[in-house]
BAFI-3210 file (N, C-alpha, C; in Angstrom, 3 decimals, decimal comma, padded with zeros to 6 digits):
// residues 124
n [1|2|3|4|5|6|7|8|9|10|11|12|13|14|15|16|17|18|19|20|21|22|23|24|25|26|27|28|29|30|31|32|33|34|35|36|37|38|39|40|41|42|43|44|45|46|47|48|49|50|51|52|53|54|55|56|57|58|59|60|61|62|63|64|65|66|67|68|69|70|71|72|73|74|75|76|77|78|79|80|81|82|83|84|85|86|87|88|89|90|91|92|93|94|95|96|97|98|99|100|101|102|103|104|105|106|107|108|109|110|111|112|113|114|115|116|117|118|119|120|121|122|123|124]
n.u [025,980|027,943|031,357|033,138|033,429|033,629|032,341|031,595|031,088|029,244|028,264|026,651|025,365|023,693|022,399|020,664|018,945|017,685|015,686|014,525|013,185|011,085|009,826|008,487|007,232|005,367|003,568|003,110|001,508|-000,652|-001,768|-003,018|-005,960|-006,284|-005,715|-003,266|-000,810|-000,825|000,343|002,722|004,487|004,517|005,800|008,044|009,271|009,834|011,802|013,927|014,424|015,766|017,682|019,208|020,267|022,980|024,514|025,090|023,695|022,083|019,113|019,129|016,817|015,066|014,823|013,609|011,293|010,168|010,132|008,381|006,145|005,660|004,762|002,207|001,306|000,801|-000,672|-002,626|-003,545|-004,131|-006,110|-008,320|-008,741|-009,652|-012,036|-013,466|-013,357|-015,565|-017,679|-018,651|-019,223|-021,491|-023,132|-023,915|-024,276|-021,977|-019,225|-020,798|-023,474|-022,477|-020,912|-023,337|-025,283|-023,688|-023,278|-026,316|-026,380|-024,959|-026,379|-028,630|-027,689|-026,844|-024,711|-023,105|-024,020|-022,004|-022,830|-024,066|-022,343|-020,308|-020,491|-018,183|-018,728|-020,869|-022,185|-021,310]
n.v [008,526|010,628|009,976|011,534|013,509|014,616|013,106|010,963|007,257|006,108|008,773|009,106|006,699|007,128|009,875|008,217|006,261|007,948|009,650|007,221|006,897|008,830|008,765|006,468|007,163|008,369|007,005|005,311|007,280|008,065|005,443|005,438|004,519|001,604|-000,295|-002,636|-001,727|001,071|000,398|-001,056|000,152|002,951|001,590|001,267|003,423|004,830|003,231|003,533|006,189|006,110|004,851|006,464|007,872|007,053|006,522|009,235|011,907|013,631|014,219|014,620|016,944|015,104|012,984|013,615|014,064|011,790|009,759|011,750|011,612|008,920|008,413|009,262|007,886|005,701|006,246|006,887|004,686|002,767|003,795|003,956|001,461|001,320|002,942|001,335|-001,117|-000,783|000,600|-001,624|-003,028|-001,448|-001,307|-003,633|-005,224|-006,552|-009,191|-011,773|-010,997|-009,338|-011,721|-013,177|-011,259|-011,546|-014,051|-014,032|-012,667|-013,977|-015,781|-014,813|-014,216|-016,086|-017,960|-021,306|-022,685|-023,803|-026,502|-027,477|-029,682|-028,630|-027,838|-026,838|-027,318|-027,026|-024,779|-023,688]
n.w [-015,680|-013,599|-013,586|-013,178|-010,949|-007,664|-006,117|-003,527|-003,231|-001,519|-000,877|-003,549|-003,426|-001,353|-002,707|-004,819|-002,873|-001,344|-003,614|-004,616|-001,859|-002,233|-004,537|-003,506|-001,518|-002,721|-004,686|-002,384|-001,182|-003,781|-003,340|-001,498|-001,106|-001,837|000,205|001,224|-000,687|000,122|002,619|002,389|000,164|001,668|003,898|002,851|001,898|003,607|005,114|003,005|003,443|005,639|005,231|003,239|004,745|005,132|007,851|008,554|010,783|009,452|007,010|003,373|001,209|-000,539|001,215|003,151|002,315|001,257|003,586|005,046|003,555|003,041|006,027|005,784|004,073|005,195|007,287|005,586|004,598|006,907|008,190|005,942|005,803|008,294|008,152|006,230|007,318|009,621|008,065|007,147|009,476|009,760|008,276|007,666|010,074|010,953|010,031|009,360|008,825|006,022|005,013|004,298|002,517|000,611|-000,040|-000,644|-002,735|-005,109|-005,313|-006,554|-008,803|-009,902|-009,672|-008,703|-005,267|-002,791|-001,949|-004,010|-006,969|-009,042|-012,501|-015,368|-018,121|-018,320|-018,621|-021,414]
ca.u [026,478|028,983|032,157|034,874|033,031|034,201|031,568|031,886|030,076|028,195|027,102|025,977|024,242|022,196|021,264|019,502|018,129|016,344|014,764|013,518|012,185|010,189|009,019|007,960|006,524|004,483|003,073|001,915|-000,011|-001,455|-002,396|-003,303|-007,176|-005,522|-004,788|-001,657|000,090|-000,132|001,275|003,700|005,007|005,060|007,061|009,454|009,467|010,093|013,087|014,784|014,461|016,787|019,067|019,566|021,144|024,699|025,213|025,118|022,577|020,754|019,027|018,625|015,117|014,284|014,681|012,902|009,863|009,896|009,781|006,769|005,104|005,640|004,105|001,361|000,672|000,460|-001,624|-004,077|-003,586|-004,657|-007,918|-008,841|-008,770|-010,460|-013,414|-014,155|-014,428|-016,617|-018,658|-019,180|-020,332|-022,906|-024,377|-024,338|-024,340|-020,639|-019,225|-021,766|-024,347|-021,694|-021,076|-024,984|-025,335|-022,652|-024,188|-027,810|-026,023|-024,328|-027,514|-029,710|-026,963|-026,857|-023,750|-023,760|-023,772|-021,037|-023,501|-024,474|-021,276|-019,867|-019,308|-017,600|-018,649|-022,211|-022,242|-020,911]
ca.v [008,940|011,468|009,432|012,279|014,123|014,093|012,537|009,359|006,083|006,804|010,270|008,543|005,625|008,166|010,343|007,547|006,020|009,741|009,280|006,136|006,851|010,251|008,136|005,184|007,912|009,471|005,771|005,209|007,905|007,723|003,788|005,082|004,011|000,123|-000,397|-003,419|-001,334|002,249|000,417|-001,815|001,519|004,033|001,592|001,026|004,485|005,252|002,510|003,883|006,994|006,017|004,423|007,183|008,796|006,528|006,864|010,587|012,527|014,656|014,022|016,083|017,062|014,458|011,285|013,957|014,738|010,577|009,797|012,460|010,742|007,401|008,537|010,266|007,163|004,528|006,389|006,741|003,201|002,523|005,024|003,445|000,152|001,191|002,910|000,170|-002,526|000,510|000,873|-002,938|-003,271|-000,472|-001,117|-005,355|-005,744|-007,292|-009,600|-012,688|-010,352|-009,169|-012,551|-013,103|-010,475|-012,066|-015,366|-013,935|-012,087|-014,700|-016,996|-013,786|-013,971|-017,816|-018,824|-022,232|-022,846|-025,176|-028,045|-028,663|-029,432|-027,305|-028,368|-025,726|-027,308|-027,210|-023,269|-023,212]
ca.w [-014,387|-013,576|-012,647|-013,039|-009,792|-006,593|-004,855|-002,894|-003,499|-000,043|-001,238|-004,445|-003,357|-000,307|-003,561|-005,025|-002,370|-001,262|-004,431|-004,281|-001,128|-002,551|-005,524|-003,081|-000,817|-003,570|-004,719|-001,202|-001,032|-005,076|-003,844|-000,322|-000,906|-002,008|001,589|001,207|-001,444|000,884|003,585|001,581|-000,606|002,730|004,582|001,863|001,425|005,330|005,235|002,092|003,374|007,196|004,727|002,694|005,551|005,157|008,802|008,997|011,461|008,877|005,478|002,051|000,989|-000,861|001,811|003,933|001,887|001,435|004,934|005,184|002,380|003,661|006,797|005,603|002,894|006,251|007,859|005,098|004,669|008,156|008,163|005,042|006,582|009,704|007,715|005,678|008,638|010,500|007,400|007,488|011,009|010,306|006,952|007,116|011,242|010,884|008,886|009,175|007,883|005,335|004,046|004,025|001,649|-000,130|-000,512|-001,426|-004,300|-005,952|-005,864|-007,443|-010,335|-010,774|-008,993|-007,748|-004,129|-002,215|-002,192|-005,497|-007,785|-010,360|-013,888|-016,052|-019,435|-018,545|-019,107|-022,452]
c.u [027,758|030,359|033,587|034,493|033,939|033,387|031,670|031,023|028,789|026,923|025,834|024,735|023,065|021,496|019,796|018,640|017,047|015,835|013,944|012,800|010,745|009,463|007,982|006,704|004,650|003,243|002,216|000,964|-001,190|-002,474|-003,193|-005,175|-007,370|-004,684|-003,750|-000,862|000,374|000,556|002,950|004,847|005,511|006,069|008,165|010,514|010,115|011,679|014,104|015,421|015,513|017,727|019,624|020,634|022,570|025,154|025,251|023,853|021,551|020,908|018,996|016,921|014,215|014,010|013,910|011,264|008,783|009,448|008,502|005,910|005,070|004,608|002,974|000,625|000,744|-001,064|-003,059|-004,692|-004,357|-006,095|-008,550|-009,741|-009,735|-012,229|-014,266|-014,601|-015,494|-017,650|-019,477|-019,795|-021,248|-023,431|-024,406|-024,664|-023,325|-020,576|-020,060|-022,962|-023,448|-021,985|-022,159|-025,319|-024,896|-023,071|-025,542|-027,350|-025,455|-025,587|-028,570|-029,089|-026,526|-025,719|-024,339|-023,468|-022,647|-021,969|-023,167|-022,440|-021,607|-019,494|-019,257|-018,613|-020,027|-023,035|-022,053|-021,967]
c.v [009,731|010,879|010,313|013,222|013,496|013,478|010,771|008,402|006,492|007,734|010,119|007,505|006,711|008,879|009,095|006,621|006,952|009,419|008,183|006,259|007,965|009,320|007,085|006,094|008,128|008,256|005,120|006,279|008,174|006,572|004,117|004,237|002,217|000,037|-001,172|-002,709|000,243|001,712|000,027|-000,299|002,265|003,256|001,316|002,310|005,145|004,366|002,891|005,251|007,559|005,597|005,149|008,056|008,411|007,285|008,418|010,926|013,379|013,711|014,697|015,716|015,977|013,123|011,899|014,228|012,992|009,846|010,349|011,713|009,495|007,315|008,446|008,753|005,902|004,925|006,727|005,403|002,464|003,047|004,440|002,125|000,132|001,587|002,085|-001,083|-001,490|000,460|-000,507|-003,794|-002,312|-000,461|-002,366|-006,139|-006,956|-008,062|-010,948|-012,140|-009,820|-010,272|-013,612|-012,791|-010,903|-013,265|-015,135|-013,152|-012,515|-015,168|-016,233|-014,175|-015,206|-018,381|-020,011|-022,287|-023,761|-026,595|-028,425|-028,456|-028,794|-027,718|-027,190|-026,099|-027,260|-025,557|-022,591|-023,887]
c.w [-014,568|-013,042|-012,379|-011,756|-008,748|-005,594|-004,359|-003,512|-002,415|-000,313|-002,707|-004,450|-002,471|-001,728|-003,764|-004,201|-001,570|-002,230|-004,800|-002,951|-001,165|-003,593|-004,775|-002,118|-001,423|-004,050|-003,397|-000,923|-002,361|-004,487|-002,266|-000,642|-000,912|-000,494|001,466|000,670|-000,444|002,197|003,456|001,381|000,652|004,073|004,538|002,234|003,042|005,388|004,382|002,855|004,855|006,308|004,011|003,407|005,518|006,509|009,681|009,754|010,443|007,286|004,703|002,223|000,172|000,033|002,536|003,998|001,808|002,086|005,244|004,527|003,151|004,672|006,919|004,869|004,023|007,125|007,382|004,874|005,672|008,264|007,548|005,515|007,700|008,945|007,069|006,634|009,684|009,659|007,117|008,344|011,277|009,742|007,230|008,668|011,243|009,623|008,272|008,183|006,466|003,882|003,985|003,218|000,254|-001,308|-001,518|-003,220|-005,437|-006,555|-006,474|-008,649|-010,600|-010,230|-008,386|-006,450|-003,504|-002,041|-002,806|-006,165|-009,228|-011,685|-014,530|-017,272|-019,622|-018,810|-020,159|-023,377]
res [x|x|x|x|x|x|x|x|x|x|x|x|x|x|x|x|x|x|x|x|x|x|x|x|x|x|x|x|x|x|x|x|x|x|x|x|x|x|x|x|x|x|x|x|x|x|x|x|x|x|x|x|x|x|x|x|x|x|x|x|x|x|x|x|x|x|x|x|x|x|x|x|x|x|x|x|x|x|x|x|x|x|x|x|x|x|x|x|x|x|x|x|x|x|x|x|x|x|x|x|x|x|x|x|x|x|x|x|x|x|x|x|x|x|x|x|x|x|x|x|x|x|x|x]
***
């Protein structure tokens, strides 16, 4: 770090928290298809990116591009989320049929059922 500058603590800490919010940005939208982590990440990345401001009315470009990202990486988050319970009430007729499906596919591949009990050592 540069400590013979003249820049404040303030102006220092806002740098790096703009950048953590562009990095956090950029992570929510990489993970957007992992819906918890694009919402998690973009609303990190959205909170870093108001605190970056230290008070002042405007931001630099990077808490701004962060913020965008953030945005951008919730709302794929969200879409994601919505198409997958959409694509679940139209291919399985909700989630009963869902975890129907669920069931018949374990007991094709030998899982045991919640009835019967389970011994581990009887598999080895």
């Amino acid at each position: 770090m540069d400590y013979e500058s003249n820049k404040s603590y303030l102006e220092m800490r806002s740098a790096g928290m703009s950048v953590a919010s562009l990095v956090l940005g950029i992570l929510g939208l990489v993970m957007s298809c992992c819906v918890y982590p694009a919402i998690i990440f973009g609303s990190l990345a959205i909170i870093f990116a108001l605190l970056s401001r230290g008070g002042e009315m405007h931001t630099n470009s990077y808490a701004r591009a962060g913020l965008i990202l953030g945005i951008i990486a919730i709302a794929c988050g969200i879409l994601f989320l919505l198409y997958s319970f959409f694509t679940i009430m139209a291919q399985f007729g909700g989630m009963e049929g869902y975890l129907n499906y669920i069931e018949d596919t374990m007991q094709e591949l030998g899982y045991p059922d919640a009835t019967s009990p389970y011994d581990f050592y009887d598999m080895l």
